[in-house]
C-alpha positions as CSV (number, residue, x, y, z in Angstrom):
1,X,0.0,0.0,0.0
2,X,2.9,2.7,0.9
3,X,4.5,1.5,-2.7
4,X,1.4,2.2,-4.7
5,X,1.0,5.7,-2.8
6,X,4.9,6.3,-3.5
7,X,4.1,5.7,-6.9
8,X,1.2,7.7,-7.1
9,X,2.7,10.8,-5.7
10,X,6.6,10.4,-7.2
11,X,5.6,13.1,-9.8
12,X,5.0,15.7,-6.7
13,X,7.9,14.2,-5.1
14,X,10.3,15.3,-7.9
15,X,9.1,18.4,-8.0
16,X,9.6,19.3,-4.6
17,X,13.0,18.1,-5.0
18,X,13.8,19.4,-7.8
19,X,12.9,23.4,-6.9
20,X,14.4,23.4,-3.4
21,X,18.2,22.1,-5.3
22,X,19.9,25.7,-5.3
23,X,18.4,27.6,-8.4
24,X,21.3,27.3,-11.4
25,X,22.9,30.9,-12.0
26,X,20.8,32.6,-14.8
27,X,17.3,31.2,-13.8
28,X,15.3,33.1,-11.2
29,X,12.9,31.3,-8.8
30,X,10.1,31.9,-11.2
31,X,11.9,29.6,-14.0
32,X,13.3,26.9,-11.7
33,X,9.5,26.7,-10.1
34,X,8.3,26.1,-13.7
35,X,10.8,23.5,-14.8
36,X,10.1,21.9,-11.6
37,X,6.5,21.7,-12.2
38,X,6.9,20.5,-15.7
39,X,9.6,18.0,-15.3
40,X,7.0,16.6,-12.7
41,X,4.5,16.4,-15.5
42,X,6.8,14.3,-17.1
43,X,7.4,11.8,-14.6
44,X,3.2,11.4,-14.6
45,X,3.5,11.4,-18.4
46,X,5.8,8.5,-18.0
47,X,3.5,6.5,-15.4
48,X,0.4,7.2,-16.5
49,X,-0.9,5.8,-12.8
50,X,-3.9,8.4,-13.9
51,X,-5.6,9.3,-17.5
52,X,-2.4,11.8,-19.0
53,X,-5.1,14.1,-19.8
54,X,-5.6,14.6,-16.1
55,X,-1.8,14.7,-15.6
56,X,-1.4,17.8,-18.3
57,X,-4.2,19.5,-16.6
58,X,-3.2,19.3,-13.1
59,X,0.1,21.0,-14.3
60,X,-1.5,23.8,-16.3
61,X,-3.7,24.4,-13.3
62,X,-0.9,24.5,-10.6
63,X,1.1,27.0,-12.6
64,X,-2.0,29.1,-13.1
65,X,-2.1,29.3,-9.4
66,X,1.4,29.7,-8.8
67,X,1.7,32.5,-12.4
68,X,4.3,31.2,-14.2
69,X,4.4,30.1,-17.6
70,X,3.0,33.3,-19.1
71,X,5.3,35.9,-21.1
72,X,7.3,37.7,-18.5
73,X,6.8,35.4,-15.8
74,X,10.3,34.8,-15.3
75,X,11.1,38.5,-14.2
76,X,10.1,38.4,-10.1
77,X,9.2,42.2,-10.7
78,X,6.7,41.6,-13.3
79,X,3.0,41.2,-11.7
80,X,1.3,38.4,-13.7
81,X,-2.4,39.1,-13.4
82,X,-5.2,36.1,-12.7
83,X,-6.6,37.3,-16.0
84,X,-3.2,36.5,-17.8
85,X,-2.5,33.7,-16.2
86,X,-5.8,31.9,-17.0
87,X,-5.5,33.4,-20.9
88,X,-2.0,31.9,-21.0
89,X,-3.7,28.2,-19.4
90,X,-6.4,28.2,-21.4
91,X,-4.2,29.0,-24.8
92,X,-3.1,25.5,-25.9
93,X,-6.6,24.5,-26.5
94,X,-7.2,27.1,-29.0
95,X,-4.5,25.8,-30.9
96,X,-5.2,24.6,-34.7
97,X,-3.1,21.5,-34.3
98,X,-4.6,20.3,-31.1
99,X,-8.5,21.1,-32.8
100,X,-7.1,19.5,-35.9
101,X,-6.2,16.2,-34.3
102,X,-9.3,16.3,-32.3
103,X,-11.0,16.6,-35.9
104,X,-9.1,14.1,-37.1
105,X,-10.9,11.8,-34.8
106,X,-14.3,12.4,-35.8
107,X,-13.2,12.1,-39.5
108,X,-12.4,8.4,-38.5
109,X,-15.8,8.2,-37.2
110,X,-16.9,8.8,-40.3
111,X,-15.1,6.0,-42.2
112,X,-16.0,3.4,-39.5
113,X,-19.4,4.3,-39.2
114,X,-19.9,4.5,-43.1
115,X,-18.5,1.5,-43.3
116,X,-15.9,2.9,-46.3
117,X,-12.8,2.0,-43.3
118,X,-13.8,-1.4,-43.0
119,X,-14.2,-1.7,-46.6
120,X,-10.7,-0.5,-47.5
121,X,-9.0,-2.2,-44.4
122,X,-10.6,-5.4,-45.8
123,X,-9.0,-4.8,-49.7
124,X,-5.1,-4.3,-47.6
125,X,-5.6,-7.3,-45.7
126,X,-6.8,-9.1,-49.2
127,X,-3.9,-7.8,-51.0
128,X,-1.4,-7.4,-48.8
129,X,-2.3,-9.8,-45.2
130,X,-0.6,-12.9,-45.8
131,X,2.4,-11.3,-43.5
132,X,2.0,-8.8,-40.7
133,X,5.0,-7.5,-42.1
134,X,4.4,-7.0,-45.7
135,X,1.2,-5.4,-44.5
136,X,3.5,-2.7,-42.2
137,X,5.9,-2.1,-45.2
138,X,1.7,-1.5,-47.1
139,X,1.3,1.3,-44.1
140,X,4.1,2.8,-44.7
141,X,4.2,3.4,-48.9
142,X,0.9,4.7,-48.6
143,X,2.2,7.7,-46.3
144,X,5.5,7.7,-48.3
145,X,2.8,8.4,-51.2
146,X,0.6,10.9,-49.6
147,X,3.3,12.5,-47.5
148,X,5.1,15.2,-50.4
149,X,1.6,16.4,-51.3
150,X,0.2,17.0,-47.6
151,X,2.2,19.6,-46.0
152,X,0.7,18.1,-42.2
153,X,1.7,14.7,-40.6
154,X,-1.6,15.2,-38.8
155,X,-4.0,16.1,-41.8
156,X,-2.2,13.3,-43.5
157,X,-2.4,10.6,-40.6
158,X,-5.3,11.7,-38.5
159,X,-7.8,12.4,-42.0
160,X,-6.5,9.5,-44.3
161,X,-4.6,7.3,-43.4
162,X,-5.8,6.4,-39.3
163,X,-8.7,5.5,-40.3
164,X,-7.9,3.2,-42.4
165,X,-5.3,1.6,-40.2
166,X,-7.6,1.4,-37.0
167,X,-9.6,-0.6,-38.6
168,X,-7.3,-3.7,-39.3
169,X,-6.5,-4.8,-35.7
170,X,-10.5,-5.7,-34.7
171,X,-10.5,-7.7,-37.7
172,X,-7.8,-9.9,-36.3
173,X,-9.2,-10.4,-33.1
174,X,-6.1,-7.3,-31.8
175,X,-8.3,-4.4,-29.3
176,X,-6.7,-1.9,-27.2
177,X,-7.9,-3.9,-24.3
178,X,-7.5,-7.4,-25.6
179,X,-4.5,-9.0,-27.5
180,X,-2.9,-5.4,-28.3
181,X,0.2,-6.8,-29.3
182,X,-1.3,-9.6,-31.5
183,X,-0.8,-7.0,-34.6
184,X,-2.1,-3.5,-33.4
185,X,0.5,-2.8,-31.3
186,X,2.7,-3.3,-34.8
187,X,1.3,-1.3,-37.2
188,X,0.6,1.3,-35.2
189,X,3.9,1.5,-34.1
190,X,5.0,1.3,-37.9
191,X,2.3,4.1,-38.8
192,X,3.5,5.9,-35.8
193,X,7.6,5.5,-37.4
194,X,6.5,6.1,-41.0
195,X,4.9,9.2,-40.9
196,X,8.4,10.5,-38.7
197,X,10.3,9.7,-41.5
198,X,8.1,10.9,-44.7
199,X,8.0,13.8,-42.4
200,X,11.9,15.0,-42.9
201,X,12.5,13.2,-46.4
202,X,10.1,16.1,-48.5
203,X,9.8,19.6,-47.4
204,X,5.9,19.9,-48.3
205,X,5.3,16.7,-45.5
206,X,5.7,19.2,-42.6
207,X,4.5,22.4,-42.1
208,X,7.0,23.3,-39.4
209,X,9.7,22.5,-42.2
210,X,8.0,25.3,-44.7
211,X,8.3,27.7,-41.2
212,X,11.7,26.8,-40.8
213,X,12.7,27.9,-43.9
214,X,11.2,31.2,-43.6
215,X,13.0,31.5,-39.9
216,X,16.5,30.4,-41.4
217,X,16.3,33.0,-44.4
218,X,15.2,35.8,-42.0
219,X,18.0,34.8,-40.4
220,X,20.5,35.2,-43.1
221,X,20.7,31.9,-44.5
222,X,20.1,31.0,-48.1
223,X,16.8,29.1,-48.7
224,X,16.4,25.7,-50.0
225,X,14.8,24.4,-53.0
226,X,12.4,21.3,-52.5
227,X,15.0,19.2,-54.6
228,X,17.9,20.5,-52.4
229,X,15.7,19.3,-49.1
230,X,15.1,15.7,-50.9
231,X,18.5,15.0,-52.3
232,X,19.9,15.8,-48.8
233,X,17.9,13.6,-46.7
234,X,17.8,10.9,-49.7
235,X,20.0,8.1,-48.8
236,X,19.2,8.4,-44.5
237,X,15.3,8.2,-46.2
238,X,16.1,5.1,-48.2
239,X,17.8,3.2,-45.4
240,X,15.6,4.4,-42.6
241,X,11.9,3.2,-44.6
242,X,13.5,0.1,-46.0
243,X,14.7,-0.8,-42.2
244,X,11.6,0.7,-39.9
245,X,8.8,-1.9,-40.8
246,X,11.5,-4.4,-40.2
247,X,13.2,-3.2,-36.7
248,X,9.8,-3.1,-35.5
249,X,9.1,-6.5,-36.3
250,X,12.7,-6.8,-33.9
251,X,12.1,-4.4,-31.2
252,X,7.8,-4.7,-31.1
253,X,6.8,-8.0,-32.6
254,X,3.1,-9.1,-33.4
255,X,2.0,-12.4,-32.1
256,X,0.1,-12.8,-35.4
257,X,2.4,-13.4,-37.8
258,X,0.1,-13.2,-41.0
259,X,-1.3,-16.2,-42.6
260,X,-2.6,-17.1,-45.9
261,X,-6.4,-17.7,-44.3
262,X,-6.0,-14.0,-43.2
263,X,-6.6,-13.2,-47.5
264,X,-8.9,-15.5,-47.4
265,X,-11.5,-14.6,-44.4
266,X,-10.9,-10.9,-46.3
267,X,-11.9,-11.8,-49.2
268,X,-15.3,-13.4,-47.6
269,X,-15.9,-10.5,-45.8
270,X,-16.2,-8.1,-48.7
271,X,-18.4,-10.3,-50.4
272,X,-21.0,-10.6,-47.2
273,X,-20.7,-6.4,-47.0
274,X,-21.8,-6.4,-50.8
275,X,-21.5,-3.6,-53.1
276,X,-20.3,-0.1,-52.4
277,X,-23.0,2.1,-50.3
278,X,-24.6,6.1,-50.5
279,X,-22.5,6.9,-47.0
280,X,-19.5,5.3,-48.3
281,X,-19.6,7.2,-51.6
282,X,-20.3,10.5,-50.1
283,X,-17.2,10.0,-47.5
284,X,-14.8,8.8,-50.3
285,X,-16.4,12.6,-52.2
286,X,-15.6,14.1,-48.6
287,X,-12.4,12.7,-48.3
288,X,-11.1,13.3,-51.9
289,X,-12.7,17.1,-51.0
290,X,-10.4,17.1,-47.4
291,X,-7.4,15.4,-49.8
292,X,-7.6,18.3,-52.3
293,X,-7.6,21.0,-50.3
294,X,-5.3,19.5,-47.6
295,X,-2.7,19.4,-50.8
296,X,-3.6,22.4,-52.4
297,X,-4.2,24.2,-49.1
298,X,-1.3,27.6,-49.7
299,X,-3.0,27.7,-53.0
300,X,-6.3,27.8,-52.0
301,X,-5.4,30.0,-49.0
302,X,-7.1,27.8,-46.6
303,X,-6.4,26.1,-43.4
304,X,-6.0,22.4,-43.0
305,X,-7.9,22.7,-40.1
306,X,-10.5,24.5,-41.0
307,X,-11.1,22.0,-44.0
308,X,-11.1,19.0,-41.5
309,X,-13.6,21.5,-40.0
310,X,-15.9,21.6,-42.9
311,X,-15.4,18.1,-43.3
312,X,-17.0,17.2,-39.4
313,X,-20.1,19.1,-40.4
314,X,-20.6,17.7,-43.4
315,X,-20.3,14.5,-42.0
316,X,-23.2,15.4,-39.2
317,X,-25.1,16.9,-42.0
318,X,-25.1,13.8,-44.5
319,X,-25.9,11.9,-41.4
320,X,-22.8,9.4,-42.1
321,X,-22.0,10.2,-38.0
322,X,-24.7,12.2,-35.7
323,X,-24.1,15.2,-33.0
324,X,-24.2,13.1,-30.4
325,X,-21.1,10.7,-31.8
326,X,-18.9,14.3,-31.5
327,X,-19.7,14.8,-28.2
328,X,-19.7,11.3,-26.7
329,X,-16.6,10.5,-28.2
330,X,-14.6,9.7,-25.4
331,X,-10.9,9.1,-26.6
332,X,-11.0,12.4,-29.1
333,X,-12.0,14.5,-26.1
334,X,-9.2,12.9,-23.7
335,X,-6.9,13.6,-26.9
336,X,-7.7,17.0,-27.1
337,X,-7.4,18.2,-23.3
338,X,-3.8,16.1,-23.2
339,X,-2.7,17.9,-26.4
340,X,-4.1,21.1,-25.5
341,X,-2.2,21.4,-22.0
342,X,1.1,20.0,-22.9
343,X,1.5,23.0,-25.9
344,X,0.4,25.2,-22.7
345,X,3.2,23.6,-20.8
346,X,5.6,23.7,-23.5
347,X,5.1,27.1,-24.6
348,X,5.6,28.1,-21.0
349,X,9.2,27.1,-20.9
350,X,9.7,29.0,-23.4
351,X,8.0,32.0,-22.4
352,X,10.2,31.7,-18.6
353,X,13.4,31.6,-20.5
354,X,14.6,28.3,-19.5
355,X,14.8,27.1,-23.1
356,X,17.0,30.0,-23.8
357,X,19.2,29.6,-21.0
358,X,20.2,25.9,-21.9
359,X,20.9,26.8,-25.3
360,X,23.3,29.3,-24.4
361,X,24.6,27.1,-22.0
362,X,25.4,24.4,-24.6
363,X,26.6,26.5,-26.7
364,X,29.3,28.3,-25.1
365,X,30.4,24.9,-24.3
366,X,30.3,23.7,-27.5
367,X,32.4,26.6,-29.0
368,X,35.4,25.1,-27.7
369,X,35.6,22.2,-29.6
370,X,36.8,21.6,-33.6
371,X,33.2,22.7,-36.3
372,X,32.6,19.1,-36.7
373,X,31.9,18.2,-33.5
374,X,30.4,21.4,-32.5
375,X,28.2,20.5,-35.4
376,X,27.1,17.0,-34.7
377,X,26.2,18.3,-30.7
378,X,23.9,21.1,-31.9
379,X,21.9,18.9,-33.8
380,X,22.0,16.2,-31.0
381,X,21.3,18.6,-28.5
382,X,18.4,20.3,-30.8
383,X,17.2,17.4,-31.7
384,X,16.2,15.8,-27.8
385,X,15.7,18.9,-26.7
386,X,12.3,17.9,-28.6
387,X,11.3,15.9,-25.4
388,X,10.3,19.8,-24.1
389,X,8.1,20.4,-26.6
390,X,4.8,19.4,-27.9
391,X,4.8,20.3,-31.5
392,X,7.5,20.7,-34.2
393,X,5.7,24.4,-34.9
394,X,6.6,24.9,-31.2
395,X,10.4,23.8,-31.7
396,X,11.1,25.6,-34.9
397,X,9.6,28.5,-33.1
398,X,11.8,28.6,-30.1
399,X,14.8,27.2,-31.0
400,X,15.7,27.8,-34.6
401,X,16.8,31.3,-34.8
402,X,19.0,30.4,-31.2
403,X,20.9,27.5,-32.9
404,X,22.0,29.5,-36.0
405,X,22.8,32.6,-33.7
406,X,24.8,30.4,-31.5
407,X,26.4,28.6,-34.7
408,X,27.3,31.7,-36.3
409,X,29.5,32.5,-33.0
410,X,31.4,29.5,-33.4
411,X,34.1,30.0,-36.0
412,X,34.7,27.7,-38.7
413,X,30.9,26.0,-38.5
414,X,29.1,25.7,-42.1
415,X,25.9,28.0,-41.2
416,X,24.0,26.9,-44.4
417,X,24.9,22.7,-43.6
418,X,23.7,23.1,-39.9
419,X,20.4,25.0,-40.7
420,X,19.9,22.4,-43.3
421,X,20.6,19.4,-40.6
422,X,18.5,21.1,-38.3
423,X,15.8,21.5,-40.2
424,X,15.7,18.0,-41.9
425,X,15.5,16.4,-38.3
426,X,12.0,18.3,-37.7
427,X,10.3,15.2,-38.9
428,X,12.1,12.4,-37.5
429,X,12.3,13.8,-33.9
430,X,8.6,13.4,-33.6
431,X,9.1,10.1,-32.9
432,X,10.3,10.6,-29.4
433,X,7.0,11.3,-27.1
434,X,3.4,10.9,-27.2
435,X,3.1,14.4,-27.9
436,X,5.8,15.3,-29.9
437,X,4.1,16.2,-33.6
438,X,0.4,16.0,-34.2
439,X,0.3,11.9,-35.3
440,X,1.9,10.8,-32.2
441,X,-1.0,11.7,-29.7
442,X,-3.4,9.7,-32.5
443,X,-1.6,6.8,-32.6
444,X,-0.5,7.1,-28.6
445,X,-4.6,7.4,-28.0
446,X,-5.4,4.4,-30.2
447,X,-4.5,2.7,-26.8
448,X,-2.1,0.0,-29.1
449,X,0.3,0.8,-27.5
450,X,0.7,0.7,-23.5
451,X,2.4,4.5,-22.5
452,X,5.5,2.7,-21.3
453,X,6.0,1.2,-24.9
454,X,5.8,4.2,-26.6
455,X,8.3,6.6,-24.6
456,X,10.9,3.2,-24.8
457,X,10.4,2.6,-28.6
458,X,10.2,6.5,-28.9
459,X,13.7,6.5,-27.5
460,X,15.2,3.6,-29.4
461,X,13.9,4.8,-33.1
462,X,14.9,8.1,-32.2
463,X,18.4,7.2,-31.3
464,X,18.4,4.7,-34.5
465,X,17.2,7.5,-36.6
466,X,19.3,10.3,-35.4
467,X,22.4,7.8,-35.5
468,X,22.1,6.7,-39.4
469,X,21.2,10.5,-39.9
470,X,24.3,11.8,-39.0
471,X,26.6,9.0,-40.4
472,X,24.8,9.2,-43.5
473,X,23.5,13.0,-44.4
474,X,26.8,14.9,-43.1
475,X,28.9,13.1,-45.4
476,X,26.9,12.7,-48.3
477,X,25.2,16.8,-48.1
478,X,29.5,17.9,-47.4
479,X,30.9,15.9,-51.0
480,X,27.9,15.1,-52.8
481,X,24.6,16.9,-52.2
482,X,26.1,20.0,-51.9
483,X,25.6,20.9,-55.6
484,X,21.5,20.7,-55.1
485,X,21.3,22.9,-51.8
C-alpha cells in the first residue's frame, strides 16, 4: 500500500526536490519553479498511474495558481495578473493543431461508421495480409505516397490514413484492451515510425519545415529548394523506410504473424458487406474534397484545419455520424485536453526563459571544440531537446533562430549545412514522445500501445534514426549533395 501511494505521488515528489536544489545561475525562482513543475509532469507522463489528460491539466492548473508560464513570468518584478494567467492556461486549447487532431478523430468516425474503413482495411488485408509484415511495409508506402503532397503529418495521418489503419487490428481479433500486441501494437507502431520519416524526407510533408525555412532565411541563410531538401535527406530516407517496418518486427513483434487464411477470411468478408453504399460514396467525395484542399491548401489560402472542420459538419449533416457521436466520443476528447495542455506547458518554458538559458549554455560549451563536432552536438542537442516540446511548430519556433545565432559564433561552422541538418531532423524527432508532432498523440490514443511502450520505442527509433542520420546525411550533403542545396 505505501508503494502504490509512493508511486502515485513520485511526480509531486520530484518536483519538490527538484525546486528546493539551489536555483542554477541565470534562472530566477520563477523559472526553476516552472521546470520543476513540468519536469513533474513528465514523470506522470511516464506512469500514466492516472488518465495523461488529467496529468497535463493538473500541471497547467498548478502554474496558473502559482503564475508562471505566461510571457514575462520569469522577471520576479513583473505582476502576472489572474486574468493573464488563466489566458495563458487556457491557450493551448485554442491551438489549430490540437483542434485539428481532435477533428481528425471524428473524421475516422466517419469511415468506421460508413463502413468505407472497413471496406478499404478489408482490400489491404486481401492484397497485402498474408504477412503482418508486408502489411507494415503496405502502411508505410501509402504515407511515403501521400506525404510530399500534404504539408501536415496530422492532416495526412489523422484524415487519411488512421482511419484506415484502425480498422485492421478488430478484424484480427487485436483491441486496445485485448491481445494489443497480437498486430495493433505493430502497425501502429509502424504508422507511428512512417509518418516521422516521410516527415523529414520532402519539405511539403511538414509544415513546421516550410516555417523553418522562412525563420533560417530571415535569419540570413540562403533558402532551399524542394530538390535540395530531398536530395539531402535521400540516402538516411532510403535506409531508414527500407529498415523501420523491419526493426519493429525486432524491437515490437506481433503475435500474429500473418497467414494465408487471413486473404482469405478478407476476401469473404467483402463479399458478405456487398457492393459499395450512399454513406461510403459520399465520404470517399468528402475525403477526396479534405485530400484536395489539404494538398492544395497555400494555393487555396485555406487552413488544413478549417477543411477538416468543414469536413466534421458535413459528415453530421449527411448523417454518415450524428451530433451526439462528436460529443460522446470519449478518446478524441481525452486527446484534445492532453494535447491542449502540454502546448500550454511547453510554450511556458519558453515564455520563462529556460529554453534559452540551456541553449546558451550548450553552446558556449560547445564553442570550444573543432566545427565538426560542435556541429554534430547542436543537432544532438536540438534534436532531444524535442522531449520539451509538444509540437514541431513549437520547436522551430523557439529554438531555430537560437541554434544558428549560437552557430554563427562559433568559427569555422558551415551556417547553411547546420540550418539544413537542423531543419531535416524536424520530422524524425517526432518520434520521441506521445506528444511530440500531431500523429503521435493519434496513434498514442489508439491505446495500441501501453504508454511505457511508446516513450521506450520513442527513445530507441529516435536514437536509430538520429544515429544513421548523422553518419549518413553529413557526409553525403558535405561531398555530394552540396551541388542541389
Amino acid at each position: 500500500m505505501l508503494r502504490k501511494y509512493f508511486i502515485l505521488f513520485l511526480p509531486v515528489i520530484v518536483s519538490f526536490i527538484v525546486f528546493i536544489l539551489p536555483t542554477p545561475d541565470g534562472l530566477s525562482t520563477q523559472t526553476w519553479l516552472y521546470f520543476s513543475i513540468f519536469l513533474g509532469v513528465v514523470v506522470g507522463l511516464i506512469q500514466e498511474i492516472i488518465p495523461s489528460s488529467l496529468i497535463g491539466i493538473i500541471g497547467v492548473c498548478i502554474c496558473v495558481w502559482c503564475k508562471v508560464g505566461p510571457i514575462g513570468s520569469n522577471d520576479p518584478k513583473t505582476i502576472i495578473s489572474a486574468d493573464s494567467a488563466i489566458s495563458w492556461g487556457l491557450s493551448g486549447f485554442a491551438n489549430s493543431t490540437v483542434c485539428l487532431v481532435f477533428i481528425a478523430f471524428m473524421i475516422g468516425l466517419g469511415y468506421q461508421k460508413s463502413g468505407l474503413g472497413r471496406r478499404i482495411a478489408l482490400l489491404l488485408v486481401k492484397m497485402l495480409g498474408k504477412t503482418t509484415l508486408g502489411l507494415g511495409y503496405a502502411i508505410a508506402i501509402a504515407d511515403g505516397v501521400l506525404a510530399p503532397f500534404i504539408p501536415s503529418n496530422t492532416a495526412r495521418t489523422g484524415g487519411t490514413l488512421y482511419p484506415i489503419v484502425s480498422q485492421i487490428p478488430p478484424m484480427m481479433g487485436s483491441y486496445p484492451d485485448k491481445e494489443p500486441r497480437k498486430i495493433g501494437g505493430y502497425i501502429a507502431w509502424v504508422s507511428m515510425g512512417a509518418t516521422c520519416l516521410t516527415s523529414s524526407m520532402f519539405l511539403t510533408a511538414l509544415s513546421s519545415s516550410l516555417l523553418a525555412v522562412e525563420i533560417a532565411t530571415k535569419a540570413g541563410v540562403e533558402p532551399i529548394s524542394w530538390f535540395g531538401w530531398f536530395m539531402s535527406f535521400l540516402p538516411a530516407g532510403i535506409i531508414l523506410f527500407l529498415a523501420m517496418p523491419f526493426l519493429t518486427y525486432i524491437f515490437y513483434p506481433p503475435t500474429e504473424k500473418g497467414s494465408p487464411s487471413a486473404t482469405i477470411w478478407a476476401k469473404e468478408q467483402l463479399e458478405k458487406i456487398g457492393p459499395m453504399t450512399l454513406k461510403e460514396w459520399l465520404m470517399i467525395g468528402l475525403a477526396i474534397f479534405a485530400l484536395v484542399f489539404w494538398i492544395g491548401g497555400n494555393t487555396f489560402g485555406v487552413h488544413a484545419t478549417t477543411v477538416a472542420l468543414t469536413v466534421m459538419i458535413a459528415m453530421v449533416l449527411l448523417n454518415i455520424i450524428t451530433w451526439n457521436d462528436v460529443l460522446t466520443n470519449k478518446p478524441a476528447w481525452m486527446i484534445f485536453l492532453m494535447l491542449g495542455s502540454l502546448v500550454t506547458l511547453a510554450d511556458g518554458l519558453k515564455n520563462v526563459g529556460f529554453l534559452e538559458f540551456i541553449v546558451h549554455l550548450v553552446g558556449g560549451y560547445l564553442g570550444h571544440f573543432n566545427p565538426m563536432v560542435a556541429t554534430i552536438g547542436l543537432i544532438i542537442f536540438f534534436f532531444f531537446l524535442h522531449y520539451f516540446f509538444a509540437s514541431t511548430t513549437a520547436h522551430v519556433t523557439a529554438l531555430l533562430a537560437l541554434f544558428i545565432t549560437i552557430a554563427q559564433s562559433i568559427n569555422g561552422i558551415d551556417i547553411q549545412q547546420l540550418t539544413l541538418f537542423l531543419m531535416l531532423s524536424l520530422g524524425i524527432m517526432g518520434i520521441l514522445t506521445p506528444y511530440g508532432t500531431g500523429p503521435s498523440p493519434i496513434w498514442f490514443g489508439s491505446g495500441y500501445i501501453a504508454a511505457k511502450d511508446f516513450w521506450r520505442l520513442g527513445f530507441i527509433f529516435g536514437v536509430i534514426y538520429l544515429v544513421v542520420f548523422l553518419v549518413v546525411c553529413i557526409p553525403w550533403v558535405k561531398y555530394v549533395a552540396h551541388i542541389w542545396i
